[in-house]
Backbone as XML, in Angstrom:
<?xml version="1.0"?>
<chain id="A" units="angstrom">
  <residue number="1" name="UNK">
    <atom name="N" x="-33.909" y="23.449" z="-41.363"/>
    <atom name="CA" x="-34.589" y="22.304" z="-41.915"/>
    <atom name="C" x="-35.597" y="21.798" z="-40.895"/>
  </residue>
  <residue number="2" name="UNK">
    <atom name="N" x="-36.755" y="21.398" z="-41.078"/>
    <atom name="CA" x="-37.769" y="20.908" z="-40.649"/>
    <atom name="C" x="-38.584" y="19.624" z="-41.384"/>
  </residue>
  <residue number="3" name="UNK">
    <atom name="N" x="-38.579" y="18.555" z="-39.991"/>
    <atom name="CA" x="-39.463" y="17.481" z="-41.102"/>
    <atom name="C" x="-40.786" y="17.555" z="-40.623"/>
  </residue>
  <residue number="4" name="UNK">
    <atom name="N" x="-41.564" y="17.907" z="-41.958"/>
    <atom name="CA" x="-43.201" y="18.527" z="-42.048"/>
    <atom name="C" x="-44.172" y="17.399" z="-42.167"/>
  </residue>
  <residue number="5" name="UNK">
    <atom name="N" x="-43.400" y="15.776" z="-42.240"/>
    <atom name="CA" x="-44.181" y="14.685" z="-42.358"/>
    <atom name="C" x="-43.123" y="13.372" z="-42.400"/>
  </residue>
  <residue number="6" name="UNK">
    <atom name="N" x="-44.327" y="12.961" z="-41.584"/>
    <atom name="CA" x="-43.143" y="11.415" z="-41.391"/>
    <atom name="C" x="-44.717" y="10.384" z="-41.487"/>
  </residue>
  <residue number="7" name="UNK">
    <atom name="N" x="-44.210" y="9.076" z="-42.090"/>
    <atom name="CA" x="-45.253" y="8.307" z="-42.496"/>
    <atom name="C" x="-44.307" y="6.999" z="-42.348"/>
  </residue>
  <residue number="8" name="UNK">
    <atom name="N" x="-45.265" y="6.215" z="-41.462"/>
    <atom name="CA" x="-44.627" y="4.858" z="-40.999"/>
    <atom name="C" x="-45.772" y="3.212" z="-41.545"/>
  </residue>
  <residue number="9" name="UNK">
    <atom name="N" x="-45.003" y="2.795" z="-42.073"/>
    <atom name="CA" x="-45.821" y="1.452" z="-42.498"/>
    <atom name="C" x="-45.158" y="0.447" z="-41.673"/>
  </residue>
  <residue number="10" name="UNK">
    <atom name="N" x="-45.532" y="0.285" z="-40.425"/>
    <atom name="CA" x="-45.254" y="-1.167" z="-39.835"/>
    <atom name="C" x="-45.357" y="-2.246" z="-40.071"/>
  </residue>
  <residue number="11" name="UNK">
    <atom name="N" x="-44.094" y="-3.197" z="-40.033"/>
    <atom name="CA" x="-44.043" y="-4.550" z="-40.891"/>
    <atom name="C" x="-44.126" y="-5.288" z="-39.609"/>
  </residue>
  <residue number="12" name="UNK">
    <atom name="N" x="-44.742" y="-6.860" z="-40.083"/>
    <atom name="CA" x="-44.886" y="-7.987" z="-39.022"/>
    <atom name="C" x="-44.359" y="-9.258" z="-39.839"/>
  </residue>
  <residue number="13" name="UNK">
    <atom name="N" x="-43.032" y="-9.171" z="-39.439"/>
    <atom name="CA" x="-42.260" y="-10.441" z="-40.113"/>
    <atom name="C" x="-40.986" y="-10.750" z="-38.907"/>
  </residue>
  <residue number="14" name="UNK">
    <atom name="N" x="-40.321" y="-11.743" z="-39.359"/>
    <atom name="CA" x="-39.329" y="-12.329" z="-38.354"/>
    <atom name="C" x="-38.069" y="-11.461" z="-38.157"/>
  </residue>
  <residue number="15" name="UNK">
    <atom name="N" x="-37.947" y="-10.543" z="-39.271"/>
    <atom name="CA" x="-36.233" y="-9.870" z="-39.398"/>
    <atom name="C" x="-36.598" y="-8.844" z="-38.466"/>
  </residue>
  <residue number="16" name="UNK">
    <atom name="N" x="-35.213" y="-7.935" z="-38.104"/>
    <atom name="CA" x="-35.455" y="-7.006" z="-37.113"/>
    <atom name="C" x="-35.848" y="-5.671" z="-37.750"/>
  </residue>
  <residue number="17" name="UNK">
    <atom name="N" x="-36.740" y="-5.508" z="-38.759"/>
    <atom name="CA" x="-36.986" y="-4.412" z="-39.834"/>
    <atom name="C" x="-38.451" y="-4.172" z="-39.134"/>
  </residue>
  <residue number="18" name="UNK">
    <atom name="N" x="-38.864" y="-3.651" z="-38.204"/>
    <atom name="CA" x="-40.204" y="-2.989" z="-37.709"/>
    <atom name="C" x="-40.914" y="-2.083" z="-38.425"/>
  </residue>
  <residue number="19" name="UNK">
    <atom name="N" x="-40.495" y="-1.194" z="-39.529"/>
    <atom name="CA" x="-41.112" y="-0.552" z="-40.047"/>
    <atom name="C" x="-40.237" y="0.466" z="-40.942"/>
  </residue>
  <residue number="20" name="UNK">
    <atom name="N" x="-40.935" y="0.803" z="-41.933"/>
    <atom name="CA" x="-40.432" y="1.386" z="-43.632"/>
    <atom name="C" x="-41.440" y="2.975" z="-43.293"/>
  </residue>
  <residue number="21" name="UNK">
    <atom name="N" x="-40.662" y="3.887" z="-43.049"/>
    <atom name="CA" x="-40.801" y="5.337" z="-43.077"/>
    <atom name="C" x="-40.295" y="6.355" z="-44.061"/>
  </residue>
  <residue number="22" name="UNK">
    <atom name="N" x="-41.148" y="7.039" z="-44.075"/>
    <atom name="CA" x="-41.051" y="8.389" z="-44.959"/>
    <atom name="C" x="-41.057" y="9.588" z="-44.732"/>
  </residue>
  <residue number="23" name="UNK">
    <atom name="N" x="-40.153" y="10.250" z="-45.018"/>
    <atom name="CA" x="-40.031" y="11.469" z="-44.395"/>
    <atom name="C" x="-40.482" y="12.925" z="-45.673"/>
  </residue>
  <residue number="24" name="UNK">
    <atom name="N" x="-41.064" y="13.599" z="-44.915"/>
    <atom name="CA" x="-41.243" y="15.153" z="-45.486"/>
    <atom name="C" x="-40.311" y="16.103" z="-45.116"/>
  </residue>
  <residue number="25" name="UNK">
    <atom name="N" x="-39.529" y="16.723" z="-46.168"/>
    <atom name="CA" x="-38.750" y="18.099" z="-44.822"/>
    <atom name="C" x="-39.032" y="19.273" z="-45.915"/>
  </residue>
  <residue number="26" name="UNK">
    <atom name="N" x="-39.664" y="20.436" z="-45.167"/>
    <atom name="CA" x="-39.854" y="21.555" z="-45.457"/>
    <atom name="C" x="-40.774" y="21.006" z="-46.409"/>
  </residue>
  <residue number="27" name="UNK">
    <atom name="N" x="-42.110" y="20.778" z="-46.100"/>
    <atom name="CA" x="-43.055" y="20.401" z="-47.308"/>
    <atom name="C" x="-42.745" y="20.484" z="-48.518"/>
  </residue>
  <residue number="28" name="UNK">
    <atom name="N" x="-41.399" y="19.988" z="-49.310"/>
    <atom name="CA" x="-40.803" y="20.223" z="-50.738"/>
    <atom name="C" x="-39.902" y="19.008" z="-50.823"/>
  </residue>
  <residue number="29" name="UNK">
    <atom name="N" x="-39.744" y="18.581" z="-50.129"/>
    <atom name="CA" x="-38.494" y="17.365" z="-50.166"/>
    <atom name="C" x="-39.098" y="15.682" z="-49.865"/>
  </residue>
  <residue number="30" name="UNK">
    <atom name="N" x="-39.054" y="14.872" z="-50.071"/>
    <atom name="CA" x="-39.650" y="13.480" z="-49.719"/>
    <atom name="C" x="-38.199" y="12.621" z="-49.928"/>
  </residue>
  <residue number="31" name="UNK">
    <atom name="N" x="-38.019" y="11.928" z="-48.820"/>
    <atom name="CA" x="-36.916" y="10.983" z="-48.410"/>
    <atom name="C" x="-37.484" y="9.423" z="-47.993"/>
  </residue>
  <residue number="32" name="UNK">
    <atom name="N" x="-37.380" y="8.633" z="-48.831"/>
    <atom name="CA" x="-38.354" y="7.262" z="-48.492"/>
    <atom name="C" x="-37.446" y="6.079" z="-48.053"/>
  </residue>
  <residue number="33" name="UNK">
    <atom name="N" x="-38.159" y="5.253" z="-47.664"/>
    <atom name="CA" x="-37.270" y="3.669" z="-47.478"/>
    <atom name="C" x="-36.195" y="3.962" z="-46.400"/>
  </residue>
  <residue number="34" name="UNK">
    <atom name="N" x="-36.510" y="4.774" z="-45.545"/>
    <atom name="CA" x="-36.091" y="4.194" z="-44.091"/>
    <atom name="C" x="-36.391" y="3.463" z="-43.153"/>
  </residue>
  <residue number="35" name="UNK">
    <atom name="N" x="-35.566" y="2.971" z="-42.723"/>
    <atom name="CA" x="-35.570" y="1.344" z="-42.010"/>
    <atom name="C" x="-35.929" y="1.822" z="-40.534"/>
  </residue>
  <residue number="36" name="UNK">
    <atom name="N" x="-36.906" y="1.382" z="-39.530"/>
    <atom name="CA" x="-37.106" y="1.446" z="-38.295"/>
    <atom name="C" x="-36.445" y="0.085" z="-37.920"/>
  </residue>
  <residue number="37" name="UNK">
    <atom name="N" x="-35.343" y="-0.053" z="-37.014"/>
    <atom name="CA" x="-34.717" y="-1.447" z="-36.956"/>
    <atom name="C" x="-34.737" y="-1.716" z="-35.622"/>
  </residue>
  <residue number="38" name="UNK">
    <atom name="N" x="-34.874" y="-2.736" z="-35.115"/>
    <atom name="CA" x="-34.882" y="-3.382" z="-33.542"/>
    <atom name="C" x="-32.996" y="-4.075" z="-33.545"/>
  </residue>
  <residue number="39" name="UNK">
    <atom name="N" x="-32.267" y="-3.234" z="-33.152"/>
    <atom name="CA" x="-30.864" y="-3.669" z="-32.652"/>
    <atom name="C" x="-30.800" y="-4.218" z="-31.552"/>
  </residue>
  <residue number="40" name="UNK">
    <atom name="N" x="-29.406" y="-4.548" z="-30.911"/>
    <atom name="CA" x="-29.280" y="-5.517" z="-29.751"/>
    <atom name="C" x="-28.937" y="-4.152" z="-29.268"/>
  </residue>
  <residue number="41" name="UNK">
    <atom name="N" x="-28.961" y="-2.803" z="-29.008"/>
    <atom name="CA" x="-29.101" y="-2.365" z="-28.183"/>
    <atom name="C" x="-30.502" y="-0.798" z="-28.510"/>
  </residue>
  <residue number="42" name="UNK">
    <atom name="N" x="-31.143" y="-1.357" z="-28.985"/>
    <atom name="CA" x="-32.508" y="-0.622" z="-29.295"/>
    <atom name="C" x="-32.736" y="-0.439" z="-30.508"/>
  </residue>
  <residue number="43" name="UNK">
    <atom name="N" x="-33.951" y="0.364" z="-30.789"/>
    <atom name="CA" x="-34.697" y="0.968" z="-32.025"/>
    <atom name="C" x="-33.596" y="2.327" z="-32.553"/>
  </residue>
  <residue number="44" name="UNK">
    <atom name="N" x="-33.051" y="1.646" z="-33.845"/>
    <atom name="CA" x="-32.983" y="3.045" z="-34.750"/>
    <atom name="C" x="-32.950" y="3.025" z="-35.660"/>
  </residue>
  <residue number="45" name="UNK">
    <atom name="N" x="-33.013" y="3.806" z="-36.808"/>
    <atom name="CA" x="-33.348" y="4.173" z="-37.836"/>
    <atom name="C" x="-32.179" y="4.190" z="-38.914"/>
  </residue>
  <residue number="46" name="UNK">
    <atom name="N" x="-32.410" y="3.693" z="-40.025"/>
    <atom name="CA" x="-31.594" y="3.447" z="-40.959"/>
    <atom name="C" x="-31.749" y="3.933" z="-42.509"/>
  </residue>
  <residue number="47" name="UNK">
    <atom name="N" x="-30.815" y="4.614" z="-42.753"/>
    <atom name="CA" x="-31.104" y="5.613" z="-44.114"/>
    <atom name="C" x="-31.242" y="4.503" z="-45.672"/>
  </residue>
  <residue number="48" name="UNK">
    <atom name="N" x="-32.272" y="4.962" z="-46.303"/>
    <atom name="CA" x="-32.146" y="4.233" z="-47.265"/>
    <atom name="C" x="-30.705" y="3.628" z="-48.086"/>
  </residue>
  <residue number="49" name="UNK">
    <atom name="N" x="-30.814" y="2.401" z="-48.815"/>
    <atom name="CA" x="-29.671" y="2.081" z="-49.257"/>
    <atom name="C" x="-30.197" y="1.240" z="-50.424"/>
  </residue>
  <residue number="50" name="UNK">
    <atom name="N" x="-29.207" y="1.044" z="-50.995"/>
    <atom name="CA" x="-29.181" y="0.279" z="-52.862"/>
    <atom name="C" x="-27.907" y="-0.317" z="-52.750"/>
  </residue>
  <residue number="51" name="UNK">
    <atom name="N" x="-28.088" y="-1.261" z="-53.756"/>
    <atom name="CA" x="-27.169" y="-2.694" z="-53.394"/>
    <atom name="C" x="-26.597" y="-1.920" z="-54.833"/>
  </residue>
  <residue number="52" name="UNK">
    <atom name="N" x="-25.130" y="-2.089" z="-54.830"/>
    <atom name="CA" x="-24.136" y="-2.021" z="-56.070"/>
    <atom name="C" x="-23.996" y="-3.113" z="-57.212"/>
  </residue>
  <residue number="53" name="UNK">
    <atom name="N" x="-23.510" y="-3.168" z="-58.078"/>
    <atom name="CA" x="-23.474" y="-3.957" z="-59.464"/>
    <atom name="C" x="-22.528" y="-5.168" z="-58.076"/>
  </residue>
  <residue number="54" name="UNK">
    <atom name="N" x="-21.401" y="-4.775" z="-57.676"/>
    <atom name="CA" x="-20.824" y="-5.816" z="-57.076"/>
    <atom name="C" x="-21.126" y="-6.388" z="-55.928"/>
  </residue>
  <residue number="55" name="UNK">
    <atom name="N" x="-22.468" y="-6.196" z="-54.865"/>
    <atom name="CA" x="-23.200" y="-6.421" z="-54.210"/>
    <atom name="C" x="-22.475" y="-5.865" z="-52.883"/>
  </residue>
  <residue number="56" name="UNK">
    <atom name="N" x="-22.479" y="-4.459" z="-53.034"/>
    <atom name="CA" x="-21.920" y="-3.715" z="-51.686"/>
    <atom name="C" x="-23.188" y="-3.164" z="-51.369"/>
  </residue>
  <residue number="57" name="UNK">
    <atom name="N" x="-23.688" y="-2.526" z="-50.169"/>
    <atom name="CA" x="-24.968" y="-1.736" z="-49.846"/>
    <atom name="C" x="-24.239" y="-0.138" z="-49.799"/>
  </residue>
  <residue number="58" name="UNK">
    <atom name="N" x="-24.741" y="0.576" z="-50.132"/>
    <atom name="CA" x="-24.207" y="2.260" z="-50.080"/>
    <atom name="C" x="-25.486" y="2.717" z="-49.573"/>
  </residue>
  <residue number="59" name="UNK">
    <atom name="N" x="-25.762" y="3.963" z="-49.017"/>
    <atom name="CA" x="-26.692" y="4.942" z="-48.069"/>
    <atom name="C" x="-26.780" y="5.752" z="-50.060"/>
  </residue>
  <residue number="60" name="UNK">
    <atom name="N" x="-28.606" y="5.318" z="-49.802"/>
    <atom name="CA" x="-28.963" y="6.784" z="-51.209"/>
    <atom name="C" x="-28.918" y="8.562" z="-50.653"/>
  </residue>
  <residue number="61" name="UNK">
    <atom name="N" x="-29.496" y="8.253" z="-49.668"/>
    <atom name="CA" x="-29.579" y="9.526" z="-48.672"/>
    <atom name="C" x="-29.076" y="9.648" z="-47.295"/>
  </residue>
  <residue number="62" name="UNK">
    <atom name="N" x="-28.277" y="10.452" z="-46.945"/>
    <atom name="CA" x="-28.187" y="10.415" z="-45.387"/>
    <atom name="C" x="-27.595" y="11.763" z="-44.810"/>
  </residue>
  <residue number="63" name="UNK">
    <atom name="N" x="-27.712" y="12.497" z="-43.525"/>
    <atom name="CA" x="-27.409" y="13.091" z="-43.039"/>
    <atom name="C" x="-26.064" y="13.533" z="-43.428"/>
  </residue>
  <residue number="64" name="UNK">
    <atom name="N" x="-25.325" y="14.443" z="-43.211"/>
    <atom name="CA" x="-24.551" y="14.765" z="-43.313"/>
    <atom name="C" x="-23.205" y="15.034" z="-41.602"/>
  </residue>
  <residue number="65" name="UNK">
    <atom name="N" x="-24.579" y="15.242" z="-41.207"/>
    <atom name="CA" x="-23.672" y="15.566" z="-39.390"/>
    <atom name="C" x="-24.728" y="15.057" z="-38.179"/>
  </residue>
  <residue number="66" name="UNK">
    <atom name="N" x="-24.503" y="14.413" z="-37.398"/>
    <atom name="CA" x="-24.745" y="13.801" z="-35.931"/>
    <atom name="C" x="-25.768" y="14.240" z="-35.567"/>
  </residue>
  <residue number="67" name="UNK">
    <atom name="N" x="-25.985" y="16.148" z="-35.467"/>
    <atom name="CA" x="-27.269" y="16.687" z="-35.150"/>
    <atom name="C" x="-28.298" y="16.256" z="-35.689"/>
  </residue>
  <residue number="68" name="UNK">
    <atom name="N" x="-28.127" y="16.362" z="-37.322"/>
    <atom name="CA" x="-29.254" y="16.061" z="-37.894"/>
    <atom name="C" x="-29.903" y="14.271" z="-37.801"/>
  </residue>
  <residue number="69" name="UNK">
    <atom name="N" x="-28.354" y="13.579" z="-38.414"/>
    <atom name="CA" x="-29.159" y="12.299" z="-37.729"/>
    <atom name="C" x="-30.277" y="12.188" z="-36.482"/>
  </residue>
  <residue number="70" name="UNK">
    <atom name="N" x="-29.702" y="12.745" z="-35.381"/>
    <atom name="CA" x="-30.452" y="12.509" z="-33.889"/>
    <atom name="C" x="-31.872" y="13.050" z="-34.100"/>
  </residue>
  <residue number="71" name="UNK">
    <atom name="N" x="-31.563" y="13.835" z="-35.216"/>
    <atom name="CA" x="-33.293" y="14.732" z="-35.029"/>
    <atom name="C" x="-34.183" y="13.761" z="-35.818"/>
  </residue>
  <residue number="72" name="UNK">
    <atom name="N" x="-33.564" y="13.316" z="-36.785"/>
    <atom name="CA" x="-34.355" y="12.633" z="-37.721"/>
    <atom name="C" x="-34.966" y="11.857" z="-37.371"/>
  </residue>
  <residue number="73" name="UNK">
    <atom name="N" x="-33.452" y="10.889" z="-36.419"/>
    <atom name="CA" x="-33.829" y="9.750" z="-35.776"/>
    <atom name="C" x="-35.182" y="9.256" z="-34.808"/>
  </residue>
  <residue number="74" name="UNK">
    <atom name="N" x="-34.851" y="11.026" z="-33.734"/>
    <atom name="CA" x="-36.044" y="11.290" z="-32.766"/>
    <atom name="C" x="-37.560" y="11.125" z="-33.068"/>
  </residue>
  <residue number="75" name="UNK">
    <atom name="N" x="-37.591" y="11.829" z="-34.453"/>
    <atom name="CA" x="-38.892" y="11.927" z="-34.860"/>
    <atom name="C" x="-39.411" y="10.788" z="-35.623"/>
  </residue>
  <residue number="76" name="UNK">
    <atom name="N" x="-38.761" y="10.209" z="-35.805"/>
    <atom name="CA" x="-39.130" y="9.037" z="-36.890"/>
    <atom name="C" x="-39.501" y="7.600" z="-35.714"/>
  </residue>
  <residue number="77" name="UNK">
    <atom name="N" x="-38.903" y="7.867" z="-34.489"/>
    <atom name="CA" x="-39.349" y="7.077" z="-33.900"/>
    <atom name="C" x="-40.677" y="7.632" z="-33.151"/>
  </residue>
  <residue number="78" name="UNK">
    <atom name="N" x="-40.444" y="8.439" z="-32.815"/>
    <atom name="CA" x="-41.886" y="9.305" z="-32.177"/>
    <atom name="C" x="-42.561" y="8.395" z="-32.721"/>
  </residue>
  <residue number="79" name="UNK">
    <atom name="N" x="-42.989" y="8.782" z="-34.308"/>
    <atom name="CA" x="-44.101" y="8.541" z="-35.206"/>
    <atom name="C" x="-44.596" y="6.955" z="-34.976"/>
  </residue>
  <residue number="80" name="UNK">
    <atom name="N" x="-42.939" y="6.654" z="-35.259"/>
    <atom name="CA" x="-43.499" y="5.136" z="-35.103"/>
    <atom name="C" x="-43.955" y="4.101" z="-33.834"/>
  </residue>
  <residue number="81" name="UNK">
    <atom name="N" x="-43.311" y="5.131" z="-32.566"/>
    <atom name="CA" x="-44.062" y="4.704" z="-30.815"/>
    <atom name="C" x="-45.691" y="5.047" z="-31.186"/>
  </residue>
  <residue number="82" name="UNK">
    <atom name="N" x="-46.056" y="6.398" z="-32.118"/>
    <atom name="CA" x="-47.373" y="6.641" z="-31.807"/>
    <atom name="C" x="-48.425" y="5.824" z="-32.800"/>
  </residue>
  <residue number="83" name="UNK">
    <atom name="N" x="-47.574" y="5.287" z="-34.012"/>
    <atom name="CA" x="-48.715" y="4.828" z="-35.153"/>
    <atom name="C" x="-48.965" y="3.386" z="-34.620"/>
  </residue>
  <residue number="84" name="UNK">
    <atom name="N" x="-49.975" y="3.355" z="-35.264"/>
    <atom name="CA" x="-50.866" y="1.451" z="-34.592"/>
    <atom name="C" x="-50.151" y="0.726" z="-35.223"/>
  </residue>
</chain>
């Protein structure tokens, strides 16, 4: 697996939500509405999620194993250290 595009829209508001990314993998796949988040112990990235009928949050998409998180993670911040 390879991600062939990552696209970052940086937000300027008070919450710790820095920016809403999109990912490409293997130019065939599009994964949207990931969270670039400022934590109390750094920047990471948060897989999309949807609120339930009973107002629980669940992950729409997410990794399956640790490796892949870290890679995802890596690159998605890249993008977003390098975009204005």
């Amino acid at each position: 697996m390879k991600i062939t595009d990552v696209r970052i829209r940086k937000i300027e508001s008070q919450s710790a939500v820095r920016a809403i990314a999109s990912i490409t993998i293997d130019n065939c796949f599009v994964v949207k509405e990931l969270k670039v988040i400022e934590g109390s112990n750094g920047m990471f990235v948060a897989m999309p999620r949807r609120s339930t009928p009973n107002g629980d949050m669940v992950d729409v998409a997410h990794p399956l194993d640790s490796e892949t998180r870290a890679m995802i993670e890596e690159i998605v911040l890249k993008a977003y250290n390098e975009a204005e």
